[in-house]
C-alpha positions in Angstrom: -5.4 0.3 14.9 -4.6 -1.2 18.3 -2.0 1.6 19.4 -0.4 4.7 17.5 2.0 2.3 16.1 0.3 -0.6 14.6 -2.5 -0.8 12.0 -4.2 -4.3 10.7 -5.1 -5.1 7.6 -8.1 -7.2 6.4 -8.6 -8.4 3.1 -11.5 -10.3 1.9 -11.6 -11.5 -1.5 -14.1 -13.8 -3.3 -13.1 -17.0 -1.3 -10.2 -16.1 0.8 -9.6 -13.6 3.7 -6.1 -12.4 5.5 -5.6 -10.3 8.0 -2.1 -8.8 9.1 -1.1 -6.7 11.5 2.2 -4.3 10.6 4.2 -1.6 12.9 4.8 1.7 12.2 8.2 2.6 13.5 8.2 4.6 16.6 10.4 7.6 15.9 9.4 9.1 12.5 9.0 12.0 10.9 5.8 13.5 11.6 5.0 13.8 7.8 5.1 11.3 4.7 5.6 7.6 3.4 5.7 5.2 6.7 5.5 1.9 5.8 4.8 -0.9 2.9 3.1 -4.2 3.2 2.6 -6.6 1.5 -0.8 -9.3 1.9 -0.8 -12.5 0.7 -1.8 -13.2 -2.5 -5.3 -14.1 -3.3 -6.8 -16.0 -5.8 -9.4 -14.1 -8.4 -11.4 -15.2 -11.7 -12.6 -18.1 -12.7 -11.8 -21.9 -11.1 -11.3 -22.8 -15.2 -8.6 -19.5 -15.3 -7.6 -18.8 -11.9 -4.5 -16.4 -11.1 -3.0 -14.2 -8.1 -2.9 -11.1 -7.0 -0.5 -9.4 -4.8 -2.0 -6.8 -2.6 -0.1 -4.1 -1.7 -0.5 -1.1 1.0 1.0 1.5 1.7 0.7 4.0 5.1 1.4 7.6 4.1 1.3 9.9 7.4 -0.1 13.6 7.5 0.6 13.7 3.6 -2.3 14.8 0.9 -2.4 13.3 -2.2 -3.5 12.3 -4.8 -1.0 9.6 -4.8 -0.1 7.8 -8.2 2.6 5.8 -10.1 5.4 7.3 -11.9 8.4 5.5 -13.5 7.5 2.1 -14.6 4.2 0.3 -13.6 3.9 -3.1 -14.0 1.5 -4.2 -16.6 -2.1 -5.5 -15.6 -1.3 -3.2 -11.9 -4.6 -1.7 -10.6 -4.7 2.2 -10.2 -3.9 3.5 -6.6 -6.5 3.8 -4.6 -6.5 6.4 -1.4 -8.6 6.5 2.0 -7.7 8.7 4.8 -8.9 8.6 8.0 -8.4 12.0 10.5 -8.5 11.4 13.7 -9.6 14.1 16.7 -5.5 14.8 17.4 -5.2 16.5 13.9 -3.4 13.6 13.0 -3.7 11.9 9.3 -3.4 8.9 8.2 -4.2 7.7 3.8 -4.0 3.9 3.3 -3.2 3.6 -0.2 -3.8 0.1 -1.8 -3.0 -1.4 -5.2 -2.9 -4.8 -6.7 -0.3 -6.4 -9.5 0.1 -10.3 -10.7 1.6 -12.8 -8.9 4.2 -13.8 -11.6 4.4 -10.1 -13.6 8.3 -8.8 -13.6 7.8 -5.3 -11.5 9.7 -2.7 -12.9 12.7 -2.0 -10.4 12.1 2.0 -11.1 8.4 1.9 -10.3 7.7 4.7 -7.5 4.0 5.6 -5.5 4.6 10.3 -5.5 2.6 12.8 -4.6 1.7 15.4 -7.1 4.8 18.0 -6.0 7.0 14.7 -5.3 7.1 16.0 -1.7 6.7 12.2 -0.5 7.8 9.4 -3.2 8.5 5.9 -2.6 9.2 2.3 -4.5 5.6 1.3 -4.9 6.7 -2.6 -4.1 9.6 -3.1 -2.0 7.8 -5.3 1.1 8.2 -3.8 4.5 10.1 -0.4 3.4 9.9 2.2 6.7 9.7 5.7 5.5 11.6 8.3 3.9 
């Protein structure tokens, strides 16, 4: 992350790579959801039976998880996956990533919560600043 408000993210896939960067709004509360982006899409399988992917991640500040879907999921979606990185301020940071279909209808009640629903958000809506 250059400064407190920006992180970049690099994906690398098979035969393609993107890299983004995406700001974190300045004045926010100093807990949950921050930010959604969106990556490009990526190609994956087989040159006979390619198709897209639409990464997806999502910036959830000093927040625990485990972080999941609830409402509708779209079908073939990957499982959320976490990472958090602590930094020596105290200050925490989870990067939570998940992948879905190019073309697959997204259900417009999917949601990303926590397990006490203390931070909830819709799990696809591109460039949503927190809650």
């Amino acid at each position: 992350m250059p400064d407190a408000n920006t992180y970049c993210l690099v994906s690398i896939r098979e035969r393609a790579s993107d890299r983004q960067c995406f700001g974190l709004a300045a004045k926010r509360k100093p807990q949950g959801h921050v930010h959604v982006g969106r990556g490009a899409p990526h190609g994956v399988g087989s040159a006979a039976e390619p198709h897209r992917l639409c990464l997806t991640v999502s910036v959830v500040e000093n927040a625990g998880g485990p972080f999941a879907y609830t409402g509708g999921t779209p079908e073939h979606a990957t499982p959320v996956q976490e990472a958090t990185v602590k930094f020596p301020s105290g200050r925490a940071m989870t990067f939570l990533t998940y992948e879905f279909p190019e073309a697959v209808s997204i259900p417009m009640d999917a949601e990303i919560c926590s397990p006490d629903r203390a931070v909830w958000f819709k799990a696809f809506e591109p460039y949503a600043i927190g809650q």
